[in-house]
Each structure stands twice: as structure tokens, then as C-alpha cells.
PLY file of the C-alpha trace (Angstrom):
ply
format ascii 1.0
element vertex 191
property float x
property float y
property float z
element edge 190
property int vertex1
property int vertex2
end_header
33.30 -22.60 5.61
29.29 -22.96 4.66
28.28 -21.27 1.73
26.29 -18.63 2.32
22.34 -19.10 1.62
21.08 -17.10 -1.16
17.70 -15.43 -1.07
14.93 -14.09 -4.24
14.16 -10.37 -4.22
10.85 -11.36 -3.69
11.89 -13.33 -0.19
13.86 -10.43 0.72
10.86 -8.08 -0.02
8.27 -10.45 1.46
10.25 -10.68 4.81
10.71 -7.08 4.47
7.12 -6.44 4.38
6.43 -9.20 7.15
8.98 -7.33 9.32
7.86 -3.51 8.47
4.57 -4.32 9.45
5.18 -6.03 12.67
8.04 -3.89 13.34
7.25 -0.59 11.91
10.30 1.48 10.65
11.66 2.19 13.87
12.00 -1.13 15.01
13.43 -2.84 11.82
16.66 -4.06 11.39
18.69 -6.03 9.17
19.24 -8.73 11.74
16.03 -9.18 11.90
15.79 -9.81 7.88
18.51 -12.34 8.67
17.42 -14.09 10.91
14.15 -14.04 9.02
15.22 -15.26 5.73
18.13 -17.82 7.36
21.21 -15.70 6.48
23.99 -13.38 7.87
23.43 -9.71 8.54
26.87 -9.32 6.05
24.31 -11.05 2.95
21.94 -8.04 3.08
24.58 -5.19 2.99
26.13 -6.77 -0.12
23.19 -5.55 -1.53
22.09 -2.35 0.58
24.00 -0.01 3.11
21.17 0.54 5.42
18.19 -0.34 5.94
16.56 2.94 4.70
17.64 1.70 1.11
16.16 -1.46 1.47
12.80 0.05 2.98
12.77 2.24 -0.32
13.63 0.06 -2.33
11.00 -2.32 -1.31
8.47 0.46 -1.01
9.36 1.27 -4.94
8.28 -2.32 -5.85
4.66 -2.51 -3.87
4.13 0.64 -5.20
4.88 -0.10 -8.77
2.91 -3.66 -8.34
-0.11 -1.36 -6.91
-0.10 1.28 -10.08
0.72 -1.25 -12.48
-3.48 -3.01 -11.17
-4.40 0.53 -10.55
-3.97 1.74 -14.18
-6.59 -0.80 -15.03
-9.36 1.51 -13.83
-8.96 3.80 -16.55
-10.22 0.89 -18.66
-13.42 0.71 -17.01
-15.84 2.56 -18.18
-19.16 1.93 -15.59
-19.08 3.97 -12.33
-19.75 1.25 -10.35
-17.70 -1.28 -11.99
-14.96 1.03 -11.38
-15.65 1.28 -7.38
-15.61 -2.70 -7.24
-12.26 -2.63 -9.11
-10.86 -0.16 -6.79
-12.27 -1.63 -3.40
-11.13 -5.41 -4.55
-7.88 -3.96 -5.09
-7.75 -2.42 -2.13
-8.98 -5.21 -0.06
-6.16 -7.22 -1.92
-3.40 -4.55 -0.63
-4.72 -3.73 2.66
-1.38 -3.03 4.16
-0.70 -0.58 1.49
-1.39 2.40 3.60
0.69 1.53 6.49
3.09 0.83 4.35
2.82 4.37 3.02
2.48 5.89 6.58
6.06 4.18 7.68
7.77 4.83 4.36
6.90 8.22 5.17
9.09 7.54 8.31
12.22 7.16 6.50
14.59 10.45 6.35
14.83 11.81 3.15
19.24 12.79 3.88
20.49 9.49 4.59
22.35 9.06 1.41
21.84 9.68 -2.39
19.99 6.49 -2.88
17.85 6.93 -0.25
16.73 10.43 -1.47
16.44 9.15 -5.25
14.03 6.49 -3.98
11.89 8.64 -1.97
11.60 10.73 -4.47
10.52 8.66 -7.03
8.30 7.56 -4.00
6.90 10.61 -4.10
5.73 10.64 -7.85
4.16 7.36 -7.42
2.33 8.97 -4.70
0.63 11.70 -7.23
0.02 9.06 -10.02
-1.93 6.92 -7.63
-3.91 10.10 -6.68
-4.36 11.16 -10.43
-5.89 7.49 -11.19
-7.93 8.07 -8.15
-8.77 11.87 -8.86
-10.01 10.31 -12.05
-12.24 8.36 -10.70
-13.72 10.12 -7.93
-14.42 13.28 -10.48
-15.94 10.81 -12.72
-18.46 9.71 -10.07
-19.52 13.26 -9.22
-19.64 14.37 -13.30
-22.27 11.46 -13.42
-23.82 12.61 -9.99
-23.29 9.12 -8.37
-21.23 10.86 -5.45
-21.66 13.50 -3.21
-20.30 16.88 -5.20
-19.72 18.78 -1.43
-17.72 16.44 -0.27
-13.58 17.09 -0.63
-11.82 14.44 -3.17
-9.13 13.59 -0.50
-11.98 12.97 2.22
-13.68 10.30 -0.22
-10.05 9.21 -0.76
-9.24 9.31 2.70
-12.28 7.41 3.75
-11.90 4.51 1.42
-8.37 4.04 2.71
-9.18 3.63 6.31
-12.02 1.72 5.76
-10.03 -0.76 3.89
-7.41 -1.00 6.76
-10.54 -1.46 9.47
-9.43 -4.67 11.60
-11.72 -7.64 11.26
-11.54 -8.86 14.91
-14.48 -10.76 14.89
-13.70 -13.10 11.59
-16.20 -12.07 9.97
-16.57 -14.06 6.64
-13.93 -12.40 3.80
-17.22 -11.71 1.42
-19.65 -9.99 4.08
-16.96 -8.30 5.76
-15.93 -6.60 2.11
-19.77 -6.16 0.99
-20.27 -4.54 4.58
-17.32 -2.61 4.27
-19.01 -1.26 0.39
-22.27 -0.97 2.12
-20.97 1.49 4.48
-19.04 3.22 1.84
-21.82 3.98 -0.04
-24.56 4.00 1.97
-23.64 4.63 5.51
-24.25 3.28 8.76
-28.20 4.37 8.76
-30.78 2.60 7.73
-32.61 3.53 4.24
-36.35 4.67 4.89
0 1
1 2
2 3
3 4
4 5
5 6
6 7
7 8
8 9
9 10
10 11
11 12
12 13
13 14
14 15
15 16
16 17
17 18
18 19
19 20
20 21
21 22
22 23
23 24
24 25
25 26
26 27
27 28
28 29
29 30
30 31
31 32
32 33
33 34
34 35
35 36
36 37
37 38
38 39
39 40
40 41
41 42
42 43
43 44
44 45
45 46
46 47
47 48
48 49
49 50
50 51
51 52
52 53
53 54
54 55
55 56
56 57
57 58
58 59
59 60
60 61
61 62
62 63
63 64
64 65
65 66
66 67
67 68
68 69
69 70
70 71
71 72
72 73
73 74
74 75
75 76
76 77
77 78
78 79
79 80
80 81
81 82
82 83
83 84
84 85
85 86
86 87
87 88
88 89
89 90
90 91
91 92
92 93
93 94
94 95
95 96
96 97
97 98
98 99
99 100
100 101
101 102
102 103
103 104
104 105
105 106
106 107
107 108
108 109
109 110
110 111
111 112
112 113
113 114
114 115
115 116
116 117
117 118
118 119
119 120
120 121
121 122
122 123
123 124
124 125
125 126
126 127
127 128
128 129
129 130
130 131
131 132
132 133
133 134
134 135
135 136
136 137
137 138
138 139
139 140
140 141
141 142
142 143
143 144
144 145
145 146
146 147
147 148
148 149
149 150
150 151
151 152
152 153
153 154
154 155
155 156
156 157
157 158
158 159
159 160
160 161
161 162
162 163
163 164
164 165
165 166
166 167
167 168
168 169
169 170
170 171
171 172
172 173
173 174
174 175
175 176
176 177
177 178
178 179
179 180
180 181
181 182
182 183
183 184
184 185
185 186
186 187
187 188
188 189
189 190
């Protein structure tokens, strides 16, 4: 009999991701993650029951890896400097919010894991949006951005434009300093 080939956590959550993305929650299976990482369908569930667990649990790591770079904004202290930390970052994660949209997929009442996980899903959720609360009411205390305009639509905004497709191959630098541009300055022309 072969021995069975063994796999990292960060293979299994790299296929994971691969697979979620191309995939999306509906579509994923553990099959798939087999065949993917070159093992039997039997290696995964010696470590998860279902594939909600393994979504989860993978969706607890990114988002961990995400806070644990996010924190770092507190520890700027320039508005600006701040907004390049937090765009860079995002440019470095930009699957992060479809990630979030299909973990958001996942039913809460498959089993007790499943419900721990989204839950402490769920708290990472608000600490990402108190670091980025922070920020954004820093930038209207110093009157950099617009006061009228709702935190989660600034939010919002900088997490689409992040996940805006760059069909054209642009080149990596003027497609992020475009995507700032419009950020901050919009789409018309200064006069």
C-alpha cells in the first residue's frame, strides 16, 4: 500500500484559497483539495468533517495574517502615511474581500466548530473595522477627508476599488497610484 502524501497547513490553506476563489463556496469540495494538493479525499477529513470547517478555519488564518499587518497602522502617526500603509496592504490582499463575501456564504448551524469559527469570524470582522474606524476618523479630525461622507462608504469604496480587475495589464505601480489618484482625487480633472 503507498503511503499516503502529507501536506503543510499552509499548502492546504493555499489550495484552499486557490480553490475558493475559482470555485466560490458553492462549488468547493474536498475532492477538489485532493486532487489539488496530490492526496485522497480520506487525508482531508482526518483533519476536518466538512468542508465548512476547513473554509473557517482557513478564513480564521487570512484574517488573523490581515489584522496582525493591519495593527501596524496604529503606529503611524502621518495621515497620509497611514493611507499608503492601508492601500499597499490592501493591494497585497486583494482577494480579501471575496474571501469575506463567500465566508459569509457558509451556514452558521452546521456543527459546533463551524459556529465557533464564524463567530470568532465575526469579531475579527469588528477589529478590522475599529483599526479602520480609527483611521478614517483620524483623517476627518485633521480635515484631510470629507466629514459628510458615511465611514462605511469611505470603507466601502476603498474595498472595491482595491478588488477593480486590471484587464488591460496595466503596470503594478500606475495601476496602484491610479487606483490612489482616484481615491483621493476622483475621476475629474483639478482646475
Amino acid at each position: 500500500m503507498a503511503r499516503e502524501r502529507k501536506f503543510t497547513t499552509e499548502e492546504l490553506y493555499q489550495a484552499t484559497e486557490e480553490l475558493l476563489l475559482a470555485y466560490n463556496y458553492e462549488g468547493f469540495q474536498f475532492s477538489l483539495v485532493a486532487d489539488h494538493l496530490h492526496v485522497s479525499r480520506g487525508a482531508i477529513y482526518k483533519y476536518f468533517e466538512n468542508k465548512e470547517e476547513l473554509i473557517t478555519d482557513y478564513m480564521l488564518y487570512k484574517m488573523e495574517e490581515f489584522l496582525q499587518s493591519l495593527k501596524e497602522i496604529n503606529s503611524i502617526d502621518e495621515f497620509h502615511a497611514q493611507f499608503d500603509f492601508l492601500l499597499n496592504l490592501m493591494f497585497k490582499n486583494p482577494e480579501l474581500p471575496h474571501l469575506i463575501e463567500i465566508g459569509k456564504r457558509v451556514p452558521v448551524n452546521i456543527n459546533k466548530k463551524v459556529k465557533e469559527n464564524k463567530e470568532r469570524l465575526e469579531t475579527y470582522h469588528i477589529k478590522m473595522y475599529h483599526y479602520l474606524q480609527g483611521f478614517i476618523e483620524s483623517g476627518k479630525k485633521k480635515q484631510i477627508l470629507n466629514p459628510n461622507i458615511p465611514e462605511p462608504v469611505v470603507l466601502g469604496y476603498i474595498f472595491q476599488s482595491i478588488a477593480i480587475p486590471n484587464h488591460f495589464d496595466i503596470p503594478y505601480e500606475v495601476w496602484v497610484q491610479s487606483i490612489k489618484d482616484m481615491i483621493c482625487h476622483g475621476i475629474l480633472k483639478e482646475s
